[in-house]
FIFI-417753 format. One line per field, with one value per residue (C-alpha): residue in one letter; y, z, x; residue number from 1. Coordinates in pm, whole numbers, plus 50000, padded with zeros to 5 digits. Each point is the difference from the previous one (the first is absolute). Example, Ala and Ser with C-alpha at 12.3 -4.5 7.8 and 13.67 -1.06 7.14 Angstrom:
2
type <- (A|S) .
py <- (49550|50344) .
pz <- (50780|49934) .
px <- (51230|50137) .
seq <- (1|2) .
! end
This chain:
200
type <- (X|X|X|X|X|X|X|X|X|X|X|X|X|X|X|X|X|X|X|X|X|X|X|X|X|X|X|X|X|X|X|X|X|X|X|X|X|X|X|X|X|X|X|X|X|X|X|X|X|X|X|X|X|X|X|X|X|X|X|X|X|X|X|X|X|X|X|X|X|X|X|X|X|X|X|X|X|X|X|X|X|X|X|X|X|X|X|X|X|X|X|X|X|X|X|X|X|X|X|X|X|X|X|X|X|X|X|X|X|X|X|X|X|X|X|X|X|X|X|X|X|X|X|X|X|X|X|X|X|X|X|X|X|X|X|X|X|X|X|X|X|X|X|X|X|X|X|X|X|X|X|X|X|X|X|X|X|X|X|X|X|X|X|X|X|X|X|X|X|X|X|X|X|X|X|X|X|X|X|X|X|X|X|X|X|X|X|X|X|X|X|X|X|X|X|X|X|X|X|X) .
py <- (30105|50344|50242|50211|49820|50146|49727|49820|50257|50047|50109|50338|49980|50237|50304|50081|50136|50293|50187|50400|50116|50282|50349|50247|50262|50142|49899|49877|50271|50120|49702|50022|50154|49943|49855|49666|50063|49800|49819|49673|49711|49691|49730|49631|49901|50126|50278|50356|50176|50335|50152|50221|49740|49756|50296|50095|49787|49930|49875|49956|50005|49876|50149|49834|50028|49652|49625|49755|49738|49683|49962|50343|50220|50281|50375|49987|50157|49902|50008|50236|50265|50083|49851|49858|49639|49797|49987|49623|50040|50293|49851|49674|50152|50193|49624|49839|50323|50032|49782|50320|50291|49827|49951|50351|50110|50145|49848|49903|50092|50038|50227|50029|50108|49693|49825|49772|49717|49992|50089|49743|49744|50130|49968|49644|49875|50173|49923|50371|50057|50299|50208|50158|50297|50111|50347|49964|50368|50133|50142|50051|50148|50316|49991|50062|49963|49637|50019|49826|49887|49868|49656|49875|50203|49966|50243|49793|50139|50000|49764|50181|49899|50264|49934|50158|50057|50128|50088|50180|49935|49974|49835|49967|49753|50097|49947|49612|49779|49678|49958|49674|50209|50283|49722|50008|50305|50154|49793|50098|50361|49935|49783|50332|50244|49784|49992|50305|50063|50131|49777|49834) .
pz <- (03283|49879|50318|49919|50015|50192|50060|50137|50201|50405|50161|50251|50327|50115|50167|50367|50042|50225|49777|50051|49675|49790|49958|49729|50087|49672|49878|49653|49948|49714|49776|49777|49643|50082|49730|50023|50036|49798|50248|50010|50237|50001|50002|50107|49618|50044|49794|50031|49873|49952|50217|49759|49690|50206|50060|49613|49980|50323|50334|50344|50244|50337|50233|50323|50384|49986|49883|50308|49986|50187|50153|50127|50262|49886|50164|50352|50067|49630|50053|50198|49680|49871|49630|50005|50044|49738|49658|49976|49990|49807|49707|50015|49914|49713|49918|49999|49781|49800|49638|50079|49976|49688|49869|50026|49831|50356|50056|50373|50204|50367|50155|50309|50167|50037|49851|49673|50190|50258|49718|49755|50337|50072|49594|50007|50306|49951|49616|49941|49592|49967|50067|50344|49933|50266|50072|50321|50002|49923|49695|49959|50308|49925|49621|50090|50378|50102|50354|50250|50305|50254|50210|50146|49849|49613|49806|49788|49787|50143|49827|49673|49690|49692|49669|49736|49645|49635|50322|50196|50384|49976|50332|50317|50305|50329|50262|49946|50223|49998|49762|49895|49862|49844|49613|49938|50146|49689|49776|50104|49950|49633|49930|50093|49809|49695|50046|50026|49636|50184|49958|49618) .
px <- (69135|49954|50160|49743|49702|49785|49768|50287|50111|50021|49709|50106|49858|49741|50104|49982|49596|50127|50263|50029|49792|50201|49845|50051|50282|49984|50327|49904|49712|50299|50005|49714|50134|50338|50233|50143|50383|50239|50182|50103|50016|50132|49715|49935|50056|50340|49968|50008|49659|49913|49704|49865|50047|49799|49709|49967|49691|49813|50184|49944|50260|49975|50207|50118|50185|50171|49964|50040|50250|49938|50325|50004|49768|49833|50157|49913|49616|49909|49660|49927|50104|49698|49970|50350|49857|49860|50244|49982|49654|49983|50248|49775|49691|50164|50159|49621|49853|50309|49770|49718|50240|50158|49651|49923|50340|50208|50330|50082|50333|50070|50270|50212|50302|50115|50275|49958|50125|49673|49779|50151|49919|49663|49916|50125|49822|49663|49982|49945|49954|50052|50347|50132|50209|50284|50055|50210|50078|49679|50019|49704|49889|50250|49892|49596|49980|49862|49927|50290|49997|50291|49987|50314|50299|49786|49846|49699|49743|49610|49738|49861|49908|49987|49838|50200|49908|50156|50316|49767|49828|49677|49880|50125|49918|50148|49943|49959|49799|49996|50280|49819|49705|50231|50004|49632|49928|50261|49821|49652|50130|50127|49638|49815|50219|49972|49594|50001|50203|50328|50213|49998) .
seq <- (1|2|3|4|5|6|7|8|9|10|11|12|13|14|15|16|17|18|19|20|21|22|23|24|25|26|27|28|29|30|31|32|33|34|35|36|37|38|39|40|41|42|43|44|45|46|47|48|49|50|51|52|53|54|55|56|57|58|59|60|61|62|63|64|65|66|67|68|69|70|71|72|73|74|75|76|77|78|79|80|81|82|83|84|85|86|87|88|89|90|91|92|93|94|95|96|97|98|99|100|101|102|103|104|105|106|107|108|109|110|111|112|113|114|115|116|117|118|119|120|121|122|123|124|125|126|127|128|129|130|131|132|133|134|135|136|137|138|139|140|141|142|143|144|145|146|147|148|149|150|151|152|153|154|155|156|157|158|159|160|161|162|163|164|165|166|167|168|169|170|171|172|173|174|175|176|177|178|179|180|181|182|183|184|185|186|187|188|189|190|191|192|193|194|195|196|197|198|199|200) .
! end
């Protein structure tokens, strides 16, 4: 069996009805027209891969708090952080749209600060086909200021998705709620721009 078959793939389950809903402090009002840095991160293929390489043609990059393991508890008052909630989910739905963003020429990759290790398990068990990149020490965050927040002694990066193109930012979602929606909500977004002759 293909580990990435995503018709064979685990099911999440549905998320709590009464999670605290995000609002928009403004921390990612910056990103639009900012340059993909070349950085690179080590990803669930094993390689290292360069941001701004992976951005020359048309990318989105889901950005995440944390991947759940099963045989560990989530940070003590988890869900009551307002959008921190929800990355199973969230990586999922981007798993189950992942043949309509290749159909429509965007490449697919997820980011945390977590370690490769719990991103190389999360990738396994979820049949994700697309690649997780680590960037444990947030790179990235200091490189174009991706919003942070702190649970339990970590610093993690808040739910957003940017749509980059020819290594620029040209869309940003943040806040994200639900996470589950955040896949073909992008895709709806890149469906209009190209109806409307923006994107080619």
């Amino acid at each position: 069996m293909d580990p990435h078959d995503s018709l064979s793939a685990p099911v999440p389950p549905p998320l709590p009805a009464d999670l605290p809903v995000p609002t928009d402090d403004g921390a990612a009002d910056h990103l639009i027209g900012i340059r993909v840095p070349s950085m690179r991160f080590r990803a669930t293929n094993g390689r290292d891969l360069d941001l701004s390489r992976l951005a020359a043609d048309r990318l989105v990059v889901f950005v995440f708090p944390r991947m759940g393991r099963p045989d560990a508890a989530d940070p003590p008052g988890w869900d009551d952080i307002p959008g921190a909630r929800g990355c199973t989910q969230e990586s999922c739905a981007f798993r189950d749209h992942f043949r309509e963003f290749i159909d429509l020429d965007y490449e697919v990759v997820g980011l945390s600060a977590q370690l490769t290790s719990d991103q190389v398990e999360a990738s396994t068990r979820l049949h994700l086909p697309y690649k997780l990149l680590a960037d444990p020490d947030r790179r990235l965050s200091e490189a174009i200021g991706l919003p942070t927040f702190s649970a339990a002694g970590l610093t993690l990066y808040k739910r957003l998705t940017f749509v980059a193109q020819d290594r620029r930012i040209v869309k940003v979602f943040y806040p994200i709620f639900p996470p589950q929606e955040n896949a073909p909500n992008v895709l709806a977004w890149i469906r209009s721009e190209m109806g409307n002759g923006l994107v080619g």
